[in-house]
C-alpha positions in Angstrom: -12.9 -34.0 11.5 -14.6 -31.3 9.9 -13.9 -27.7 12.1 -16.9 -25.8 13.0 -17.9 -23.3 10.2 -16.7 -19.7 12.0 -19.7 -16.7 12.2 -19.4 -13.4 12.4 -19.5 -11.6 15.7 -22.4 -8.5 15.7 -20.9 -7.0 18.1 -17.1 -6.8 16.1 -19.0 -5.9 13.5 -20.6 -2.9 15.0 -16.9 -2.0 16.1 -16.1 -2.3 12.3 -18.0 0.1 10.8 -17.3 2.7 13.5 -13.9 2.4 13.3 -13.8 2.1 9.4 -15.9 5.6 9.8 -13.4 7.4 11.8 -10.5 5.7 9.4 -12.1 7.6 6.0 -12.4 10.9 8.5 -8.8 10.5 9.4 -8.3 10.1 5.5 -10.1 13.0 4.3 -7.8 15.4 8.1 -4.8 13.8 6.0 -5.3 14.3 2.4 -6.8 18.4 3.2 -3.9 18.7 5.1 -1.5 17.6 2.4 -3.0 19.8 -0.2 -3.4 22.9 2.3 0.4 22.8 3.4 1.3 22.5 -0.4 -0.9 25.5 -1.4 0.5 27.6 1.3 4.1 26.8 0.3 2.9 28.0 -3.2 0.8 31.4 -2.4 2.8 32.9 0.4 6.0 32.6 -1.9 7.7 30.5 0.9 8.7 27.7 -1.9 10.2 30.5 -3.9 11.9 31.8 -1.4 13.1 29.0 0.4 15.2 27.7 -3.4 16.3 31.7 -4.2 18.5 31.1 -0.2 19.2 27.7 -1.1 20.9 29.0 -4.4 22.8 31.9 -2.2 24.4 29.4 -0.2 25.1 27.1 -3.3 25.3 26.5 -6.4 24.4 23.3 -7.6 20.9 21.8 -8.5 21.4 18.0 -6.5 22.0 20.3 -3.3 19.3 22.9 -4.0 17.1 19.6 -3.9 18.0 18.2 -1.0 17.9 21.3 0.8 14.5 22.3 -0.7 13.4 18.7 0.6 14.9 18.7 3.6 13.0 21.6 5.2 10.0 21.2 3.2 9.3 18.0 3.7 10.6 17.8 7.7 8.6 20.6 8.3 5.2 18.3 7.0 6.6 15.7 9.1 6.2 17.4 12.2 2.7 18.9 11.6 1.7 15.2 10.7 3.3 13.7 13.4 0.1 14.0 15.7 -2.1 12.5 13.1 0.0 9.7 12.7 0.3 8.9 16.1 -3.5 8.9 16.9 -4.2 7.1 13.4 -1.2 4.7 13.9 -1.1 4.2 17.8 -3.8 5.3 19.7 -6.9 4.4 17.3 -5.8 0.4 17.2 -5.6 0.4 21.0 -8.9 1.9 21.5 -10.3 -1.1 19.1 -8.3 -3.6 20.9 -6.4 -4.0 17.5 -2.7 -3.3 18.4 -0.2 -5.0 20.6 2.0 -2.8 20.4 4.5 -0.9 22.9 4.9 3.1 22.3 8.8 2.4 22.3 8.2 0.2 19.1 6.1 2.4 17.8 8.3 5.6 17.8 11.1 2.8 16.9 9.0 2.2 13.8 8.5 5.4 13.0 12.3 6.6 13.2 12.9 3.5 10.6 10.1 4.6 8.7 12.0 7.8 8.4 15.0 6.8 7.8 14.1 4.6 5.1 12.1 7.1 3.5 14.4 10.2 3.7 16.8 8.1 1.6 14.4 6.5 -1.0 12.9 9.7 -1.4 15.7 11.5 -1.3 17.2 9.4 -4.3 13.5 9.2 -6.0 13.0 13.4 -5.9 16.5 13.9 -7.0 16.0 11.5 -10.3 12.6 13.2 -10.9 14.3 16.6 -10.9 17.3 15.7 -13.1 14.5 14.0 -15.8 12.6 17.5 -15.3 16.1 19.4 -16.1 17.6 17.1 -19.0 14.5 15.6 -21.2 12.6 19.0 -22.1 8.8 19.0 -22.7 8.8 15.4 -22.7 10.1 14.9 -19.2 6.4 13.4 -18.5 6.8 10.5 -20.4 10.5 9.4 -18.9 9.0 10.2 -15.9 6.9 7.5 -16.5 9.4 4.8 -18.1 10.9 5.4 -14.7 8.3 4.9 -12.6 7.8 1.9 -14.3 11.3 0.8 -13.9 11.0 1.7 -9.6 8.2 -0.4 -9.7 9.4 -3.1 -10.5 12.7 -3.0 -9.0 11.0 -2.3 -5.3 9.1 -5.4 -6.2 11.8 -7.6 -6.5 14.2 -5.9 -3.3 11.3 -5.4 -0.9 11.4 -9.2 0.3 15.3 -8.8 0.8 16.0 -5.5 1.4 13.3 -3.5 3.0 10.7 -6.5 4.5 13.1 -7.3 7.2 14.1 -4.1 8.6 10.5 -4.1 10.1 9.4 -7.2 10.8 11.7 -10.7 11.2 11.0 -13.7 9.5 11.7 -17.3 10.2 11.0 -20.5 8.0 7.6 -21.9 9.3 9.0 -24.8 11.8 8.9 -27.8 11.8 5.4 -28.1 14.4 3.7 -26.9 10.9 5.5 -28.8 8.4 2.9 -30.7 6.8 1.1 -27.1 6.2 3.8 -25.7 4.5 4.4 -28.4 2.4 0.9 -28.3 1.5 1.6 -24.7 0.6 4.6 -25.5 -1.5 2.8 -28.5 -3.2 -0.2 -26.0 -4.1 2.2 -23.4 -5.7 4.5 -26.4 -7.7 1.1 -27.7 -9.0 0.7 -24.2 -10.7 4.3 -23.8 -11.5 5.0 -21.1 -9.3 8.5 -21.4 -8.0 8.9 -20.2 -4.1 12.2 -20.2 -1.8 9.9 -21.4 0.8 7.3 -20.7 3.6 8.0 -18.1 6.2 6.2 -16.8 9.5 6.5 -12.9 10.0 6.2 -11.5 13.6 3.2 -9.5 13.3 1.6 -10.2 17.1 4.8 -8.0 17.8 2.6 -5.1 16.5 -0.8 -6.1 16.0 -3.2 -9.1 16.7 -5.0 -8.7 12.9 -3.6 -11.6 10.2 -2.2 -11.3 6.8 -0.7 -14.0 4.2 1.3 -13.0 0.9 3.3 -13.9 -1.7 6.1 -11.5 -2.6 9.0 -10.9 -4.4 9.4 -11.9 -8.3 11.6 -14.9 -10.0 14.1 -16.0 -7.1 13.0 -13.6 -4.3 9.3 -14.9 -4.4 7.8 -16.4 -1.3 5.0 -17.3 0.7 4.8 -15.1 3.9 2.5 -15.8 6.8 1.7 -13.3 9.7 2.1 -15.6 13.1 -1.2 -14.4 13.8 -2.8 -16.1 11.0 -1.0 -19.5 12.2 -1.9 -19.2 15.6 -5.6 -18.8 14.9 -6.9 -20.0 11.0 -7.1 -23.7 10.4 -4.8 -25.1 8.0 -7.7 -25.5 5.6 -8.3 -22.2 5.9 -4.8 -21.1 5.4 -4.5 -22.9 2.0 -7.5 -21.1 0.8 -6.2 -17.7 1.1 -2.7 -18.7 -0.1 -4.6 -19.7 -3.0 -6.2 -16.8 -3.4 -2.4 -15.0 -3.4 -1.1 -17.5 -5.8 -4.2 -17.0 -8.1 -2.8 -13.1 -8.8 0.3 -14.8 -10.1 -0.9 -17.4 -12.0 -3.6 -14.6 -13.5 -0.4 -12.1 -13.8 -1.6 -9.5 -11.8 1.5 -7.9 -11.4 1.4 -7.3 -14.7 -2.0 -6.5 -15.2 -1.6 -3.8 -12.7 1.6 -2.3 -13.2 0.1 -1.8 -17.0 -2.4 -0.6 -16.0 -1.0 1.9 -13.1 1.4 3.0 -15.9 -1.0 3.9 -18.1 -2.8 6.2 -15.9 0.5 7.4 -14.4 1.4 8.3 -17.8 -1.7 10.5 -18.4 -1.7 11.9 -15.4 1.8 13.2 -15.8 0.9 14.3 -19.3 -2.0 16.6 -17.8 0.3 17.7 -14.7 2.6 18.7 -18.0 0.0 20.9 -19.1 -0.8 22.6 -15.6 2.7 23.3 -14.6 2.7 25.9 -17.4 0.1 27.7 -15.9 1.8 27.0 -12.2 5.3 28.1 -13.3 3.6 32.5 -14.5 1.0 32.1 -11.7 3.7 31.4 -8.9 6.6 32.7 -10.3 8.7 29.4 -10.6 11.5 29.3 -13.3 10.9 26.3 -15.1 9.3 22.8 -14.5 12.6 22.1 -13.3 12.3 24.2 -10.0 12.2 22.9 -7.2 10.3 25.4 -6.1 7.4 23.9 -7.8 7.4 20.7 -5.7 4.5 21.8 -4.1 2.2 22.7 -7.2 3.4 18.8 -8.6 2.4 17.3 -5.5 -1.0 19.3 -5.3 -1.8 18.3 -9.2 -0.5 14.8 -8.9 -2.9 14.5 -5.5 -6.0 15.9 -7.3 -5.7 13.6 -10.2 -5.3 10.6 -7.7 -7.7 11.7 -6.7 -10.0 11.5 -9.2 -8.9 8.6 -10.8 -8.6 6.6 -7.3 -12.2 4.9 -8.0 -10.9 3.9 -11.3 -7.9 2.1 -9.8 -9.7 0.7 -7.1 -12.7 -0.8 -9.9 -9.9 -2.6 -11.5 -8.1 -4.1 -9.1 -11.4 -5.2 -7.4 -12.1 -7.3 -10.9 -8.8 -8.4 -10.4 -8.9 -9.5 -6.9 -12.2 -11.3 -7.8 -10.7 -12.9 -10.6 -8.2 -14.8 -7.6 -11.2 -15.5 -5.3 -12.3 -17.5 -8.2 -9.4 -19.4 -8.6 -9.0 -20.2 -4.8 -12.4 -21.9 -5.0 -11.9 -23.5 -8.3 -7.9 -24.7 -7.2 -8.6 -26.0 -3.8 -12.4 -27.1 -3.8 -12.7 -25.9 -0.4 -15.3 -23.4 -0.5 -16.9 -23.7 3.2 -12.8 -23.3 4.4 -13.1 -20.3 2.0 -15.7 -18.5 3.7 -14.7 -19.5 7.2 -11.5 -17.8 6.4 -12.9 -14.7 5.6 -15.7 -14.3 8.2 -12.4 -15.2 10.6 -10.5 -12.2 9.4 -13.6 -9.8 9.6 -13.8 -10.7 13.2 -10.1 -11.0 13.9 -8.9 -7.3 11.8 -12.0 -5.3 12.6 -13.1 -5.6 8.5 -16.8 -4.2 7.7 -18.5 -7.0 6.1 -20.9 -4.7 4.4 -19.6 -1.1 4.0 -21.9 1.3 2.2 -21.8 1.1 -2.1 -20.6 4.8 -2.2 -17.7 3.6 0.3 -17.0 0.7 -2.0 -16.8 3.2 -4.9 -14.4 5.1 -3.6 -12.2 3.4 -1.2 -12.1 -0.3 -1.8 -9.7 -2.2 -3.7 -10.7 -5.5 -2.7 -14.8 -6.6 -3.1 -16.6 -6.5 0.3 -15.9 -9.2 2.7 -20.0 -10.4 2.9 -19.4 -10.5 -1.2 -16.7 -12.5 -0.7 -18.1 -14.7 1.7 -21.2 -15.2 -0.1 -19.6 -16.3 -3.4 -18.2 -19.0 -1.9 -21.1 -20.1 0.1 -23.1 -19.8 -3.0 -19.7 -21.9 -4.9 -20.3 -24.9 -2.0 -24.2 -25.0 -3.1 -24.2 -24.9 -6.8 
């Protein structure tokens, strides 16, 4: 039997767009903040300062680094800290969003910390001995390694980092038949998979999520437990197959090119800036690290500037596998039930505002999803 075709809930939806609002305010308290506290650094001398002790107390560039990041980056984590709490905690109980406990959440953020002290740590310190071994060209192995990152992160994440937040667990035998409709889907486009597995997200939040992830042997299909509890299996293969369609398309690819390509630019330009950064401020060399700062406030102003541009193609992109869900699995009225379902279930404006879409949206709008495929079922 056919399940009743879901609709969207007014009054959710009136949620949506007042909580997307206060999400882009929060964004815009953030990103000022950032490029304030990176200024000040910069103008008061502080960075300067901070790497002339550093060198007092010793002499050698990896330490000078760590220290330099160590206080300047701790002391950004502490003036955040109350942003990210009300932006991570408090805002997604107000909206009935988030099941999660304040222990877990501080527990989450202590991981998030420790996790990113060392990958940045390692990241910075790389970056740094590019800037003091490669000369004027230290912009372009600066990109080769990003790229390489990339795609290393890629393949680990599933491995590696995925399960030191969330646990997952093959799918069970109560929904066998779904993922071996799963499986079948990706074998037909000869997309291997190590299998189907249910991640805990009701732990921390009642939205729903599905993914592929991972590349060559670490790929596989990931499903929040949310979106098991409450999609239709139907439903579920549709946004699986809108997943699969980025690999069979090679988005990766695509976007990773393409990402490089503007990373590479921008680094080129920040190239050309630092010059002007290293007499204005006093720094020594691009090598610094008392020029952190001034790279992180060029590097944020030509994200953001090129952030629509990103966001345009990876929208074309992301349309591109909408298209093939509907084409691969016929099931255009499960389609559009799946994506009215998750506008109701994670709080997702339908129909944000054109300039919002511009700007902030890497995926189309839900009602532009939604519609294509109601239009797919009629034509």
């Amino acid at each position: 039997m056919e399940q009743p075709f879901t609709t969207l809930d007014p009054e959710r939806q009136k949620q949506a767009k007042q909580y997307a609002r206060i999400k882009r305010r929060l964004w815009v308290v953030d990103e000022t903040t950032n490029l304030l506290y990176a200024l000040i650094w910069l103008v008061t001398g502080w960075s300067v300062g901070l790497r002339a002790w550093l060198a007092e107390i010793v002499n050698n560039d990896w330490f000078i680094v760590a220290g330099f990041i160590a206080v300047f980056a701790g002391i950004y984590f502490l003036i955040n800290l109350p942003l990210g709490y009300y932006a991570g905690f408090i805002l997604p109980h107000r909206y009935d969003l988030s099941t999660q406990t304040r222990k877990n959440w501080i527990l989450d953020q202590l991981k998030n910390l420790a996790v990113g002290a060392v990958m940045g740590l390692i990241l910075i310190e790389l970056i740094y001995l590019a800037l003091r071994i490669t000369g004027d060209n230290w912009w372009l192995w600066l990109t080769g390694g990003m790229l390489f990152f990339s795609v290393l992160m890629t393949n680990l994440a599933p491995v590696i980092f995925m399960p030191i937040f969330n646990k997952f667990t093959p799918l069970g035998e109560e929904h066998a038949d779904l993922a071996k409709r799963l499986i079948n889907l990706a074998k037909k486009h000869n997309t291997h998979v190590r299998g189907v597995f249910k991640m805990d997200m009701s732990r921390r939040t009642k939205q729903a999520n599905a993914f592929l992830t991972g590349l060559g042997n670490t790929r596989r299909i990931v499903l929040g437990d949310t979106l098991v509890a409450e999609f239709t299996d139907d439903e579920i293969e549709t946004i699986l197959a809108h997943e699969l369609g980025h690999h069979i398309h090679k988005d990766f690819a695509w976007l990773i090119g393409f990402g490089t390509l503007l990373t590479g630019l921008g680094l080129f330009l920040v190239s050309l800036a630092m010059n002007w950064a290293i007499q204005t401020f006093g720094l020594s060399g691009v090598a610094d690290p008392a020029g952190l700062p001034a790279l992180m406030i060029l590097l944020s102003l030509y994200q953001l500037v090129t952030m629509p541009i990103e966001n345009a193609f990876s929208r074309w992109r992301e349309g591109k596998a909408d298209d093939f869900a509907l084409q691969t699995t016929g099931k255009s009225r499960a389609f559009a039930s799946a994506f009215t379902r998750l506008a109701n279930q994670n709080l997702g404006d339908v129909d944000p505002e054109p300039w919002v879409v511009f700007l902030f949206y890497n995926h189309p709008p839900l009602n532009e999803r939604i519609q294509k495929a109601e239009n797919w079922q009629n034509a």
